[in-house]
N, C-alpha and C positions, 0 to 999 in steps of 0.2 A: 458423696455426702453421707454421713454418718446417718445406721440406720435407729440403731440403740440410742437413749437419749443419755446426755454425759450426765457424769456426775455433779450436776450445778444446784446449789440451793438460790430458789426464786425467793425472796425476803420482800415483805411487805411488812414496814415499822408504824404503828401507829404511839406517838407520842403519850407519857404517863397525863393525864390532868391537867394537872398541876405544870407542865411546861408547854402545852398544848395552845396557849394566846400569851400575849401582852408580855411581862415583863418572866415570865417563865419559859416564852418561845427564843426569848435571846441566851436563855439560861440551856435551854437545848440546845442550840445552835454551837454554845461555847464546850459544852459536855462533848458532843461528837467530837468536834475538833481539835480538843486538846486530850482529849483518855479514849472517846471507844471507836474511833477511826486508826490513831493509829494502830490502838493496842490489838485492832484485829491481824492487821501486818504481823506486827509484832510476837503478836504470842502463837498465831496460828500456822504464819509464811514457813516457820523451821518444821511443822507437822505435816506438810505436805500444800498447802492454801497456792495455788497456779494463776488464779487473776480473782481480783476485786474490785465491782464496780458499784461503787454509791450514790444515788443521787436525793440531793436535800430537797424539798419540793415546795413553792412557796405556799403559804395558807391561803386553800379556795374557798373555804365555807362550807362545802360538803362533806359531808362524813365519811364516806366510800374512801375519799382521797387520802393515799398514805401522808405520813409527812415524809419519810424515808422509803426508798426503795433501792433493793442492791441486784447484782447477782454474784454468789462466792463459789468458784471452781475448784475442784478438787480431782485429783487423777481418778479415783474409785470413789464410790459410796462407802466401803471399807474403811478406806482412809480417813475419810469425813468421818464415819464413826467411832475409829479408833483416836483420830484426835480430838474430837468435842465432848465424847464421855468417858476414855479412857485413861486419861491423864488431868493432873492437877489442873494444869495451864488452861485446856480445855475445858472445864469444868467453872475455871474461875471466870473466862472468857463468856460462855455461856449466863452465867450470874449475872453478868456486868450488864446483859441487856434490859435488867429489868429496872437498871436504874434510871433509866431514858424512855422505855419502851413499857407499854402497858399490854398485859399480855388477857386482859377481859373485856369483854365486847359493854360498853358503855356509849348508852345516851347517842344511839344509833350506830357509832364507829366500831367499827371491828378490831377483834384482836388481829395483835401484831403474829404473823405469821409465816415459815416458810417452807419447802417442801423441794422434793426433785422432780424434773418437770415430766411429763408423760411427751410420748410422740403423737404429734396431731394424729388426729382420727379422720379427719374431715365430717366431724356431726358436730350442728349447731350446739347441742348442750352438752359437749364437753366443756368440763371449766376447773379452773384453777392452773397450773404454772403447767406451760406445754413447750417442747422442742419442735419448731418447725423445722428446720432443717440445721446442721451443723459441721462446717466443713472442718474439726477439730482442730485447729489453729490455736495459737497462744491470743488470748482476749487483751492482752496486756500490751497486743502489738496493733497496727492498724489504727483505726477509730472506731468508738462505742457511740450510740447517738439512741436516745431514750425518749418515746415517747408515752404523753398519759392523756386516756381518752376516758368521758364519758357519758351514757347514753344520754339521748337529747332528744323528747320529743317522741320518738318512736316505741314502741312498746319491748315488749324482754324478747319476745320471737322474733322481731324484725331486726334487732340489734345484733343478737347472736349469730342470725341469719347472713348477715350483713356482714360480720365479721368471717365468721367460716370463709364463707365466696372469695372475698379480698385474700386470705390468708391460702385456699387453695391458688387461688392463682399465680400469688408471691411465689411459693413454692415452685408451680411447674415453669413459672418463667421471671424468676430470681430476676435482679436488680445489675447491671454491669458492676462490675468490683462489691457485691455484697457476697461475704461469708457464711453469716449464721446469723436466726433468729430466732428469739424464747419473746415468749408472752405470756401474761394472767389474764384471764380472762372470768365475771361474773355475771350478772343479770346488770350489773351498772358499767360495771368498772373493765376497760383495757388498759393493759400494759406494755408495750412495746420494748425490746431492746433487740439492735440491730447493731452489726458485727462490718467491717467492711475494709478494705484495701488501703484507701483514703480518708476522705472527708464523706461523714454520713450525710443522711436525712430524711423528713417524714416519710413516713411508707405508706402509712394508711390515709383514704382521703376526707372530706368533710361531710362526706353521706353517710359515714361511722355514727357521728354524736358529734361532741364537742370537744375539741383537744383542749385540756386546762395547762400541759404546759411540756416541752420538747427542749430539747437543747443537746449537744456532745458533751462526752465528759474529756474534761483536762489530764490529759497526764501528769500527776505529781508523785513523791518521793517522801515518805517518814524514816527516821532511823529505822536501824533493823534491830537495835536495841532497845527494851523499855529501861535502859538505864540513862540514855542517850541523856543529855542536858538539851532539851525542845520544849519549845512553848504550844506547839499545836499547829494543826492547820487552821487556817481561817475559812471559818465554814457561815455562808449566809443562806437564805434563804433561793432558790433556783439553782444552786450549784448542781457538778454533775463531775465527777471526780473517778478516776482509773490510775489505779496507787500504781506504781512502780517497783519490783523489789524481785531480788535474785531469787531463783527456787531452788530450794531445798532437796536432797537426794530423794526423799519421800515425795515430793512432787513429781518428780520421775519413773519412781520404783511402785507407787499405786497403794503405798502403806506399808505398813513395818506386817 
């Protein structure tokens, strides 16, 4: 198992306002799936982009709760740097989040945010995006299965507490047919995503908090061009979505 953590950005989106409920949440919904889903395939898969996994979350009420959550792989952090601020495409690509994505912490919701994960430590207050274990496999093959927890009842110690423990254990005695797993982790909020041979499922159990919502993601397919004549994906609320798309020499070679 990989001891380095890979190059994956953990992405938590929280919605601008303004598409955040009611007749603006379907206005989100249509924005991902017709321009900034594909166009991540699209503009990023020829700079190096190895797998992309999105999942749309439905509205719980809480504010912890993203409405978006991904993970986007990349051969190196190199790579990843070199195509998201080194080039137009990337650059423009980056832009395009703020049109969905609200990047200021409002009215208790956090900014949208994402980062490369660190390698568990096994201490309760480590937090933010971590690699529990990673057997480097293509994310694009198998099954992806994504779950979202959050505290319930228990105080911040007990929770954290409670997560670590479940999490070293996953670790020293993994799952039959599971691969890899990354998680976010806060004083509220977990985030699961688990890697596997087949068909996934929840890892963590109900002494965590409260799961607000789990499901695999679909295999599907965007052109590989944004010239393409396509209407979009159809994107609703609980989807959970693992694009499909050939890699690029840069995917391979770790960046230019």
């Amino acid at each position: 198992m990989a001891r380095e953590a890979r190059a994956v950005r953990v992405w938590l989106g929280y919605a601008l306002p303004e598409l955040a409920s009611g007749a603006g949440r379907e206005r989100f919904y249509q924005q991902l799936g017709e321009i900034f889903i594909p166009a991540t395939v699209e503009l990023m898969a020829p700079q190096g982009l190895q797998a992309y996994v999105p999942s749309v979350l439905p509205p719980s009420g809480h504010p912890k709760v993203p409405d978006e959550i991904a993970l986007v792989f990349y051969p190196s952090r190199q790579c990843y740097q070199q195509a998201s601020h080194a080039t137009v495409a990337g650059r423009a690509y980056g832009a395009l989040h703020g049109t969905v994505f609200s990047f200021q912490a409002r009215q208790g919701r956090p900014a949208s945010h994402s980062d490369f994960p660190a390698p568990f430590d096994d201490q309760p207050k480590q937090s933010g995006p971590v690699q529990l274990f990673d057997c480097g496999g293509n994310w694009q093959q198998g099954a992806v299965f994504s779950e979202v927890w959050l505290r319930s009842g228990q105080g911040v110690a007990a929770f954290r507490q409670a997560v670590c423990e479940a999490m070293g254990t996953l670790r020293a005695r993994p799952r039959q047919g599971l691969l890899g797993v990354y998680f976010y982790l806060d004083d509220d909020l977990l985030v699961v995503w688990s890697h596997w041979q087949q068909q996934g499922q929840v890892l963590q159990a109900d002494t965590i908090g409260e799961l607000v919502w789990a499901d695999a993601a679909a295999a599907v397919a965007v052109p590989s061009s944004p010239f393409a004549d396509y209407a979009g994906l159809p994107v609703g609320p609980g989807q959970a979505f693992n694009l499909q798309f050939s890699l690029s020499p840069a995917a391979s070679e770790g960046g230019r």
